[in-house]
C-alpha positions in Angstrom: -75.0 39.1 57.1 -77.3 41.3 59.3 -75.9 44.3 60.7 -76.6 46.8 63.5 -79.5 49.5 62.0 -79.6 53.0 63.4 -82.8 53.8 64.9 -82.7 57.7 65.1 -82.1 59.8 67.8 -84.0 59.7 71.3 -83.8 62.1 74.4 -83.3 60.5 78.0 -82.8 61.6 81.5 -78.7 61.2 80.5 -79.2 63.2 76.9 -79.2 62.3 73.7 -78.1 59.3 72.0 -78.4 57.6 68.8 -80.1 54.5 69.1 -79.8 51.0 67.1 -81.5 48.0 66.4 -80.1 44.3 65.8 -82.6 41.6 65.1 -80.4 39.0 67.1 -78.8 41.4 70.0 -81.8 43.8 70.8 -81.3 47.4 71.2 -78.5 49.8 72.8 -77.8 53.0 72.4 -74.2 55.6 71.9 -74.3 59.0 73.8 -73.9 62.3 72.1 -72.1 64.6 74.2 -70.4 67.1 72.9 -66.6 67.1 72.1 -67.8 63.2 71.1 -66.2 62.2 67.4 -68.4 60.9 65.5 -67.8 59.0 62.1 -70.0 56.2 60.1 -69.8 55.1 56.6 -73.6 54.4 55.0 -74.8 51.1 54.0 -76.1 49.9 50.6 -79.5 51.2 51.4 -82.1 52.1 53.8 -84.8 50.3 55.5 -88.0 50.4 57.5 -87.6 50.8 61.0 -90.6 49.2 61.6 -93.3 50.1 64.6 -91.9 51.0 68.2 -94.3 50.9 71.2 -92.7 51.6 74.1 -90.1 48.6 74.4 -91.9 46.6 72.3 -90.3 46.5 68.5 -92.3 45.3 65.5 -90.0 44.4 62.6 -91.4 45.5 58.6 -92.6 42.5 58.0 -92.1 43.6 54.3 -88.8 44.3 54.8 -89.1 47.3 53.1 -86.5 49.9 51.5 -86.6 53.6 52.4 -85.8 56.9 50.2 -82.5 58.5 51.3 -84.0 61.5 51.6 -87.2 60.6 53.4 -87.9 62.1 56.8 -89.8 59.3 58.0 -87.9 56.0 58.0 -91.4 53.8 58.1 -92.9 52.7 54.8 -96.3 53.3 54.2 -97.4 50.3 55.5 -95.8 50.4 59.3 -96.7 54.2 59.1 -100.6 53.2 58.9 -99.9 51.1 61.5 -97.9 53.1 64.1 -100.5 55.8 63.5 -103.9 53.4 63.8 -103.0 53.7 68.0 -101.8 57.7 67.8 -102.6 60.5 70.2 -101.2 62.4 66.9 -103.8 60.9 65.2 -106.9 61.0 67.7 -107.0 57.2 67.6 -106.4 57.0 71.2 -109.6 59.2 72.5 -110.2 56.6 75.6 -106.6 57.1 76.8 -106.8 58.0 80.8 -103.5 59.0 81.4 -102.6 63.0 82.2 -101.8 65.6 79.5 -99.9 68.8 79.6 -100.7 71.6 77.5 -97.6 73.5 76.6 -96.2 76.5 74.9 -92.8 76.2 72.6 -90.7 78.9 71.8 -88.6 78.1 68.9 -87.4 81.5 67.7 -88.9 85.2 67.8 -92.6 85.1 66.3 -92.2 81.4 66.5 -94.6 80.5 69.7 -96.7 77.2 69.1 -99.3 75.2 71.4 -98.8 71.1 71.7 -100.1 68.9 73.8 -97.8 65.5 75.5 -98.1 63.2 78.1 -97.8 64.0 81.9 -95.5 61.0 82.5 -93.0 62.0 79.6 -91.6 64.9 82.0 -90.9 67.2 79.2 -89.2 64.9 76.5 -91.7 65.9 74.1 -90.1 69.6 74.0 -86.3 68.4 73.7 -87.5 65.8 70.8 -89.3 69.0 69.2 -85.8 71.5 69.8 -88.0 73.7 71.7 -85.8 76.5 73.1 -88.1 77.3 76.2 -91.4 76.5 77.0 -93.9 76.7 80.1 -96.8 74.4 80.8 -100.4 76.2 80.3 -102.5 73.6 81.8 -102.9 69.2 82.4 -105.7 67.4 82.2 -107.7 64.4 80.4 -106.9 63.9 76.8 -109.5 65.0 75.4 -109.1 68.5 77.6 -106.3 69.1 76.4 -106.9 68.9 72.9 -109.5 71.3 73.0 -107.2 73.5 74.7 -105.1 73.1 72.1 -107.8 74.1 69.4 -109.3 76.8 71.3 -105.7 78.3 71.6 -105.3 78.2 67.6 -108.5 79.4 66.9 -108.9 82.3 69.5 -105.4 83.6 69.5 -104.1 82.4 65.8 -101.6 80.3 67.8 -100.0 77.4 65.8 -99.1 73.9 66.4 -96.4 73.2 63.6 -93.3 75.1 62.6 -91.0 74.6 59.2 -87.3 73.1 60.6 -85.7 75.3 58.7 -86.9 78.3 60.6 -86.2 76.5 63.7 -82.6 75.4 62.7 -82.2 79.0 61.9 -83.4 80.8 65.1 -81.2 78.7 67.1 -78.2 80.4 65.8 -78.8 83.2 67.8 -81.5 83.3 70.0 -82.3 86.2 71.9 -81.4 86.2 75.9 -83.9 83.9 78.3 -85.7 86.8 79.9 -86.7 87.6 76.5 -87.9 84.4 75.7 -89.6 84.0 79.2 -91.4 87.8 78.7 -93.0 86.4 74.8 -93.9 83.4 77.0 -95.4 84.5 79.5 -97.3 87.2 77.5 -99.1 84.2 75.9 -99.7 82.7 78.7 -101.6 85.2 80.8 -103.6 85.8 77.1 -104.5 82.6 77.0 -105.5 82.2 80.4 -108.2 85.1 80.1 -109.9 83.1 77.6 -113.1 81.8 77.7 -114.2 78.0 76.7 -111.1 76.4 78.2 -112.4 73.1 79.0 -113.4 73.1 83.5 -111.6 69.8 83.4 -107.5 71.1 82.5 -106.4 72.6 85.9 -104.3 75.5 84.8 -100.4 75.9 85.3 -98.3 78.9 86.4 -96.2 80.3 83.9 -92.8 79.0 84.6 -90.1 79.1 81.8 -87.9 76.2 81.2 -84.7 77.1 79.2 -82.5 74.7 77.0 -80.1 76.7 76.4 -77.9 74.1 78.4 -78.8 71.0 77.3 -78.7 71.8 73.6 -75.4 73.3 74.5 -76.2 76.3 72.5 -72.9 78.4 72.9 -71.5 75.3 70.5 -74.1 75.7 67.8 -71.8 78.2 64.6 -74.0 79.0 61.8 -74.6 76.1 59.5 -72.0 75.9 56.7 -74.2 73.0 55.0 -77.0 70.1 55.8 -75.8 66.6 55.0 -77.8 64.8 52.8 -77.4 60.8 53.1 -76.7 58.1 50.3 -75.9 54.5 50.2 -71.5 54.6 51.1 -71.0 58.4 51.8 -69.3 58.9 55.1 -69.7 61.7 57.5 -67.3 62.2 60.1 -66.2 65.1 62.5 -66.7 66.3 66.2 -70.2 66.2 67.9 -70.5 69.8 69.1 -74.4 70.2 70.4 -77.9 68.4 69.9 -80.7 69.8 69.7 -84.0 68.1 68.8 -82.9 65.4 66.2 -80.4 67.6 64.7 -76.7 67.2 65.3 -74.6 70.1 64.9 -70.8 68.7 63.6 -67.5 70.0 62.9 -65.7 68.4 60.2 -62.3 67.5 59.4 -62.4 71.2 57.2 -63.8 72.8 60.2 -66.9 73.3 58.3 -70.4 73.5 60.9 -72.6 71.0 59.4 -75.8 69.4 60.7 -76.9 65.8 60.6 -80.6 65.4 60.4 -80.5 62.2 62.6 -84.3 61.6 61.1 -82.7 61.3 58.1 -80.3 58.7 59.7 -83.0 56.2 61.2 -83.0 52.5 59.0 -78.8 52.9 57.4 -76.6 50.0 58.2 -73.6 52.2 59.3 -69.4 50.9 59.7 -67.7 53.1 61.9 -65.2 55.5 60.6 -62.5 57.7 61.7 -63.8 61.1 63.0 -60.5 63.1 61.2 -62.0 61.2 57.9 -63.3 63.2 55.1 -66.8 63.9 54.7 -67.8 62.4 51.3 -72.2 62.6 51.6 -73.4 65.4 50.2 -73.8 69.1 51.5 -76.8 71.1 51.1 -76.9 74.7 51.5 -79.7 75.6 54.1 -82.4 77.8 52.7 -83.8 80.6 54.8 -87.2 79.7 54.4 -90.1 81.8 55.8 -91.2 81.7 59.4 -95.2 81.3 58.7 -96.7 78.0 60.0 -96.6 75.2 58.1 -95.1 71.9 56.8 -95.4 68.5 59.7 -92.9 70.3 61.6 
């Protein structure tokens, strides 16, 4: 019997909400608001998403199984694939739509330079758990990509952060104007600079706060990060989102957080949200804030 497959979490114009996969029915998706209960049961095992372009879904054709613990649900296979037509990648040099340049700020000392498309409105950050940001500049692809090196290489600025440290600075995060002040800082530094490319028309600094929309007044600090396996449940009350992390309170009133990355390719059964919480729970490790990991 084929079953509904999560297909990870994705961010709308509504909010988040965890998306599945049926190879008979199509797609739909369940909101995550918060107060929401949410319980599931795991399957037998985990599976290949497959490739995803835009509303277009490619099945594994190998049908292939996925580690628990993997971040990526895509097997090597559908991963070479996805990424052989990747902005991420540079494979898609010739692409004429418009690109923003952005600045994230994640936590204190944790400021990093992306780049996304125009016509994604700012998705990008919210998928990424960016706490604030401000656009730097839009242009061409290519433009902004060598914003984006010219900023690491002149000013040391990064483009990846570990999770951990960005779970962890969203415990308590420092008041907006703060944020906006480190933000803007950067911005007018990296405005001054020389060999921005003529073609990426720059952008005033104006902060953008998600304070709201990650509902970060909900967010404890983390008891414990769920770790999946084939039949464990997880159950408990949805309390915020941010990025692809859900923040839960259990039936022990324990903060825990769902890595819904983590969830993408289970067959899940639906379970009560008082039920107990059998998958495992990791204590999170403080890891240092220095750039690196995909993250």
């Amino acid at each position: 019997m084929t079953h509904w497959r999560c297909a990870g979490l994705r961010w709308g114009r509504s909010g988040p909400a965890l998306a599945w996969h049926h190879p008979a029915h199509g797609d739909r998706t369940s909101p995550l608001s918060p107060g929401r209960p949410l319980g599931f049961t795991t399957g037998p095992g985990r599976w290949c998403v497959g490739v995803r372009r835009g509303a277009r879904h490619t099945p594994c054709p190998a049908g292939a199984e996925v580690s628990a613990s993997a971040v990526s649900a895509q097997c090597p296979d559908c991963t070479r694939l996805d990424r052989s037509y990747s902005v991420a990648a540079d494979t898609r040099t010739d692409d004429p739509r418009p690109y923003d340049v952005y600045l994230a700020w994640f936590g204190p000392d944790l400021i990093k330079v992306g780049i996304t498309a125009t016509e994604r409105e700012g998705a990008r950050l919210l998928e990424q758990a960016a706490l604030s940001y401000t656009l730097l500049g839009r242009g061409p692809l290519m433009a902004a990509r060598r914003a984006e090196a010219v900023l690491g290489a002149a000013l040391g600025v990064p483009d990846r952060f570990p999770y951990a440290a960005k779970r962890a600075a969203r415990e308590a995060p420092p008041p907006q104007r703060e944020r906006a002040a480190a933000l803007a800082a950067l911005h007018a530094r990296a405005c001054a600079l020389g060999g921005l490319p003529e073609s990426l028309a720059l952008c005033p600094c104006a902060p953008v706060h998600h304070d709201t929309v990650f509902h970060l007044d909900r967010v404890r600090p983390v008891h414990g990060v769920i770790r999946l396996a084939p039949g464990r449940t997880v159950a408990g009350q949805v309390e915020a989102v941010a990025g692809p992390d859900v923040h839960l309170t259990d039936s022990a009133d324990r903060a825990l957080l769902l890595d819904t990355r983590q969830l993408a390719g289970w067959p899940l059964a639906a379970a009560p949200a008082d039920a107990a919480t059998t998958a495992e729970v990791a204590v999170p490790v403080r890891e240092p804030t220095k750039p690196e990991g995909l993250f």
